[in-house]
C-alpha positions as CSV (number, residue, x, y, z in Angstrom):
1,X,0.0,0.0,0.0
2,X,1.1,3.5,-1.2
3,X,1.5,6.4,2.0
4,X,-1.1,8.5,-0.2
5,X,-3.4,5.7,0.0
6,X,-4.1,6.2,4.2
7,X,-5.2,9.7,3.3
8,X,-8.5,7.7,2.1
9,X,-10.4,8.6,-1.0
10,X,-13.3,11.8,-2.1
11,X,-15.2,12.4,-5.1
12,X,-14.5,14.8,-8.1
13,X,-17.8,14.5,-9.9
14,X,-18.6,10.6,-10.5
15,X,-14.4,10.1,-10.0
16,X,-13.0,8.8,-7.0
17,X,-9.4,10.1,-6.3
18,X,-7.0,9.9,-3.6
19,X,-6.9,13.0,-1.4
20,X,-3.4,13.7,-2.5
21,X,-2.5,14.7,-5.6
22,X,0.1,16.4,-7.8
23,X,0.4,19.8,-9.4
24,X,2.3,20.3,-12.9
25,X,3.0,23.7,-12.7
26,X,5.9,24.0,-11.6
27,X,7.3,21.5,-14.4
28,X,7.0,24.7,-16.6
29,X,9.8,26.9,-16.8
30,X,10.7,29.8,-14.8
31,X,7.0,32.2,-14.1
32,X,5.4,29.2,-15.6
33,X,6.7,30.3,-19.0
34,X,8.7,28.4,-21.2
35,X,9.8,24.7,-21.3
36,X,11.2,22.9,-18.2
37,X,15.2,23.5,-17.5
38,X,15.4,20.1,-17.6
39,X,12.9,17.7,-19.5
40,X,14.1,14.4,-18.7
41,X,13.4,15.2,-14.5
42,X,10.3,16.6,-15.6
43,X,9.1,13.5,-17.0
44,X,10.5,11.5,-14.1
45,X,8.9,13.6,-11.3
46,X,5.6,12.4,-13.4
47,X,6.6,8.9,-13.3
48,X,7.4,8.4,-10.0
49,X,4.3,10.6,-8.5
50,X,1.9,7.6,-10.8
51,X,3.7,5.2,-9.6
52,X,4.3,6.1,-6.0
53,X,-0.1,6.3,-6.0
54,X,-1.0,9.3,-7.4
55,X,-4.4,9.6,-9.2
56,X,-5.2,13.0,-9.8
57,X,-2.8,15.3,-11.5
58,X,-4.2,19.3,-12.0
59,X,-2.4,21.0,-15.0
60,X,-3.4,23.9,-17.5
61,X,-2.7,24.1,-21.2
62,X,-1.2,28.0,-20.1
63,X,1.2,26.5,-18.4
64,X,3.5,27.0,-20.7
65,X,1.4,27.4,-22.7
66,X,1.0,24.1,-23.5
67,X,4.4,22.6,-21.8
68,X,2.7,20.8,-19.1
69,X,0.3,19.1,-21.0
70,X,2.8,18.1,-23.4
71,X,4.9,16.7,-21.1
72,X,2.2,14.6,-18.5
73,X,1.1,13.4,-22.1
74,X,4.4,12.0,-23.1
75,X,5.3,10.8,-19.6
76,X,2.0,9.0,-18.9
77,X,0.5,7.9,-22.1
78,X,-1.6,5.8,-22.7
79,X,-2.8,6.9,-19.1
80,X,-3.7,4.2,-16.6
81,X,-7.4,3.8,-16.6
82,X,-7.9,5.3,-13.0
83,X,-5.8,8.8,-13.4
84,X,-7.8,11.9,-12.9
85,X,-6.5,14.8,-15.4
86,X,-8.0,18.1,-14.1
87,X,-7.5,20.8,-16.6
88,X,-8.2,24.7,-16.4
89,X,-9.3,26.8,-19.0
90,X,-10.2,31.0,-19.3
91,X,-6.7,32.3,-19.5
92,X,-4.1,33.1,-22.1
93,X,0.0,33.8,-21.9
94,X,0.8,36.7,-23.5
95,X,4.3,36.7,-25.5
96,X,5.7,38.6,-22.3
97,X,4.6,35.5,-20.2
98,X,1.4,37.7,-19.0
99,X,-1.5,36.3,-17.9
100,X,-4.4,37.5,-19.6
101,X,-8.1,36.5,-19.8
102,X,-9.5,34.8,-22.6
103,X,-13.5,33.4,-21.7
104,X,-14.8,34.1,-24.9
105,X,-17.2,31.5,-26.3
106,X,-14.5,30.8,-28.9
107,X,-11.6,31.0,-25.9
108,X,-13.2,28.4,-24.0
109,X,-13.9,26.4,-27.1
110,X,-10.5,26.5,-28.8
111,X,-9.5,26.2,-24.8
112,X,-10.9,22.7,-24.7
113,X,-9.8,21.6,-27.9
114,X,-6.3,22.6,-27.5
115,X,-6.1,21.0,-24.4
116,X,-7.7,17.3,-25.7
117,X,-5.1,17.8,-28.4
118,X,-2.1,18.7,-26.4
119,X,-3.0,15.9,-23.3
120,X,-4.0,13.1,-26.1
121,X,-7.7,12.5,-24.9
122,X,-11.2,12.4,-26.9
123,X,-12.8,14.2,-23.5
124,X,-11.5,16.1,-20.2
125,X,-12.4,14.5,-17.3
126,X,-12.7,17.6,-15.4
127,X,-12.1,21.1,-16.9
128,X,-12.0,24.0,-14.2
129,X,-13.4,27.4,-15.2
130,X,-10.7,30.4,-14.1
131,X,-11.9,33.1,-13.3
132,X,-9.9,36.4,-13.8
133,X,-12.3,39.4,-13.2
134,X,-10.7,42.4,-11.2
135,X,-6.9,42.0,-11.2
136,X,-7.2,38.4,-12.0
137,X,-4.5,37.6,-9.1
138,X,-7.3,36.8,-6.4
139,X,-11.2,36.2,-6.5
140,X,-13.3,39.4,-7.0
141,X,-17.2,39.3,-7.8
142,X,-19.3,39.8,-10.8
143,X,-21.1,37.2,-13.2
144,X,-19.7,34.4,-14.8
145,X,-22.6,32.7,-16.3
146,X,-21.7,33.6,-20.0
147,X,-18.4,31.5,-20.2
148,X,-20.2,28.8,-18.0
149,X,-23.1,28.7,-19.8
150,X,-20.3,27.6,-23.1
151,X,-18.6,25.7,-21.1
152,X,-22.0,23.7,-19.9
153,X,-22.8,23.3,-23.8
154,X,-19.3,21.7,-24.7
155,X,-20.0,19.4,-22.1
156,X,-23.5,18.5,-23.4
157,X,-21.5,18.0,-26.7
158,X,-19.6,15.3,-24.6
159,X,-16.0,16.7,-25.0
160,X,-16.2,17.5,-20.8
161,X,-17.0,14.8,-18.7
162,X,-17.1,17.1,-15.4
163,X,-16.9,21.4,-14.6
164,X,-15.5,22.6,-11.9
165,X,-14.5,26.6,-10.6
166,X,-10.8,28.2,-9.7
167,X,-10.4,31.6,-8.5
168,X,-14.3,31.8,-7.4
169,X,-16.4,33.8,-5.0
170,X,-19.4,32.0,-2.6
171,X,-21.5,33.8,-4.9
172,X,-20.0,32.7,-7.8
173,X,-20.1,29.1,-6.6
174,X,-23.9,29.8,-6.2
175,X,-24.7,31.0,-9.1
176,X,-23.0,28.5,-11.5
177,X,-24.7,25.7,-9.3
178,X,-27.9,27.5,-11.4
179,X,-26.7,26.5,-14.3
180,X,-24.4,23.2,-13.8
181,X,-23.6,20.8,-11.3
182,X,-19.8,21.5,-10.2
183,X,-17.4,18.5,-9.1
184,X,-14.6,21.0,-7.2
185,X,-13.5,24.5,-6.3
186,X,-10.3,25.8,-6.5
187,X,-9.3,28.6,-4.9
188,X,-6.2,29.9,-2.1
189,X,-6.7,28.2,1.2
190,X,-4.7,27.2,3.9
191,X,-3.8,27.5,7.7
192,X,-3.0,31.3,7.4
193,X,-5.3,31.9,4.8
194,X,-9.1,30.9,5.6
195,X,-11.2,33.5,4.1
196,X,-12.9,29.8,2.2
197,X,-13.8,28.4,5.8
198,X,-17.3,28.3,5.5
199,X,-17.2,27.7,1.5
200,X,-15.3,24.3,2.6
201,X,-17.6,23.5,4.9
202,X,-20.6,24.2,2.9
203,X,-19.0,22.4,-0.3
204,X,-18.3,19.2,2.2
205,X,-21.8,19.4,3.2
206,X,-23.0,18.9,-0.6
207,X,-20.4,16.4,-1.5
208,X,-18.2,19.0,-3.6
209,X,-14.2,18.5,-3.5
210,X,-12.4,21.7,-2.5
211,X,-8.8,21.8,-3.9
212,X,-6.7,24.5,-2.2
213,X,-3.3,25.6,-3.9
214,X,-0.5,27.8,-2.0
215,X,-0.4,25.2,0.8
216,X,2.3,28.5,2.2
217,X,0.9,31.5,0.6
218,X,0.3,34.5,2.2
219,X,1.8,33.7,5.8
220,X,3.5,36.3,7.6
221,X,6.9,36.1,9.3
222,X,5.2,35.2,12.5
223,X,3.1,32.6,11.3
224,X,6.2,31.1,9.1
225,X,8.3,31.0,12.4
226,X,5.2,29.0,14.3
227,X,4.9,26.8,11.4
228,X,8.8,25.7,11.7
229,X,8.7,25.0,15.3
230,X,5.5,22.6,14.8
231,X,7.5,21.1,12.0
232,X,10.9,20.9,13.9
233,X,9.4,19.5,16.9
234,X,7.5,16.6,14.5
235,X,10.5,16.1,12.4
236,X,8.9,16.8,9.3
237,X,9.1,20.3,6.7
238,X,7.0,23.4,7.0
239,X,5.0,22.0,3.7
240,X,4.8,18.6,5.1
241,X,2.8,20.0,8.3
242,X,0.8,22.5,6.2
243,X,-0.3,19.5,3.7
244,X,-1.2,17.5,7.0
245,X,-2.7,20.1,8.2
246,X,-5.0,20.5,5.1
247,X,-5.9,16.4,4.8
248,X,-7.4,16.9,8.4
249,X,-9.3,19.8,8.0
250,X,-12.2,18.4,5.9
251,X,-12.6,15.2,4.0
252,X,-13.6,17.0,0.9
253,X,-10.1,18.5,0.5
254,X,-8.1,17.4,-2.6
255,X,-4.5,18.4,-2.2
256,X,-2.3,19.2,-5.6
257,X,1.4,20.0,-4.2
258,X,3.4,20.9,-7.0
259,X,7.4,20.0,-7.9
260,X,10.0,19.8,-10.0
261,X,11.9,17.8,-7.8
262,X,12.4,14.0,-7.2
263,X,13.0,14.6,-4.0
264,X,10.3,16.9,-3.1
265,X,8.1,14.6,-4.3
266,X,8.8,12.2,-1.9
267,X,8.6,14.5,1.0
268,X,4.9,16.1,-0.3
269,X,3.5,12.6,-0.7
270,X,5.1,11.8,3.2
271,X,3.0,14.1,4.6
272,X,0.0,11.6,3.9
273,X,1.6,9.9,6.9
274,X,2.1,12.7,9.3
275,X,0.4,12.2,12.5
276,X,-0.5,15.5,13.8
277,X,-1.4,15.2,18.0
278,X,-3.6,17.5,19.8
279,X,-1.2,19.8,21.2
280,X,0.2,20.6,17.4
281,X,-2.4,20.9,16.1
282,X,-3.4,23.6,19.1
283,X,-0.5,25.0,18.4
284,X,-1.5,25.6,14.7
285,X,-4.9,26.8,15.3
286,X,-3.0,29.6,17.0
287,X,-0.3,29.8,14.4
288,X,-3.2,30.4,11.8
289,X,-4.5,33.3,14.0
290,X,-1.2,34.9,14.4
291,X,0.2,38.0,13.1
292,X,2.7,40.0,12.3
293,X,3.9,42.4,15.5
């Protein structure tokens, strides 16, 4: 038995996946921009995260563009019949490795297609919606029923198996739930950043996987410094406790670490065995309410 398999199982959609994942991003180069710096690891960090258990691997065709794809389909085709490939679409690099938005009927469409081409599939399993109103860096509100609505219809024409939302408000979530069922949301969340609280508790309530990334975004000095003594006094990394954290705060929480590294790997998928006892676990509660002096 694979560590990742004691984290126990959740649903994306009608998919059953292992509560620890991998993230390809990084595999791009530098900003996300550009091929990897070194293609063969790249390929072998995919490799060994499949065969060490993982069954759900998140990626975008803009990252890139188009290098991650490229590269989980050359290192895992044909693709064992239980991996999960979670896509996003509603972005577009720029030729100065900007991130713009593109959510356009014909953006989402060409989107989709360029991502079945580039990933060698006849239909996405799941194909995330990201949303990039307001400065596009964190969730801000207003309506995204157009690009869902297209989105909705190329899955009616059976080229998306299941939707789901990145970068989303509550009311966002809400409102697309008029119009599809969702199998995840992915959005920033972890111990220092909650503002998604009560969205991951409402989405666990329904049976909706929530998929934070930036397992170590956004802490402050302070926090950081609390994180590292609850690590050092467990033996494990900063990440490793943060990930831990995560798998016990709600069952519905997918994890996606991201790597370039053979070795990194290893110690994101070790978390899935981190035992974390009452008194850490106090002590991150307070870590997570912490601030800077």
């Amino acid at each position: 038995m694979s560590l990742i398999d004691q984290t126990g199982t959740f649903r994306i959609g009608h998919r059953s996946v292992k509560r620890l994942g991998y993230g390809a991003m990084q595999l791009a180069g530098p900003g996300v921009f550009g091929p990897p710096k070194d293609r063969d690891a790249a390929l072998a960090v995919l490799r060994e995260a499949v065969a060490s258990g993982v069954d759900h691997i998140d990626t975008s065709d803009f990252y890139g563009p188009h290098v991650t794809n490229q590269l989980i389909r050359d290192a895992l085709g044909p693709y064992p019949h239980d991996l999960t490939i979670v896509t996003k679409v509603g972005a577009r690099r720029g030729s100065d490795a900007s991130w713009n938005p593109a959510a356009s009927d014909a953006d989402l469409a060409a989107a989709v297609h360029d991502n079945l081409r580039h990933l060698g599939l006849d239909r996405l399993a799941v194909v995330n919606f990201r949303a990039m109103l307001g400065d596009g860096h964190g969730p801000a509100e207003g309506s995204i029923e157009a690009p869902l609505t297209a989105l909705a219809e190329l899955q009616r024409q059976g080229l998306i198996q299941h939707i789901g939302l990145s970068n989303v408000t509550p009311t966002q979530v809400a409102e697309v739930r008029r119009i599809c069922e969702i199998a995840c949301v992915q959005n920033h969340y972890n111990l220092a950043h909650r503002g998604d609280d009560a969205l991951v508790d409402a989405l666990a309530r329904d049976g909706i996987a929530y998929v934070p990334f930036f397992p170590l975004g956004g802490f402050s000095p302070l926090q950081s410094a609390g994180l590292s003594a609850v690590a050092e006094r467990l033996d494990a990394t900063p990440l490793q406790v943060a990930l831990a954290w995560l798998l016990r705060r709600s069952p519905n929480i997918l994890l996606i670490p991201g790597t370039a590294s053979l070795a990194h790997l290893r110690e994101n998928l070790a978390a899935a065995a981190l035992h974390l006892p009452d008194d850490a676990l106090a002590d991150l509660d307070r870590v997570g309410t912490a601030t800077q002096a």
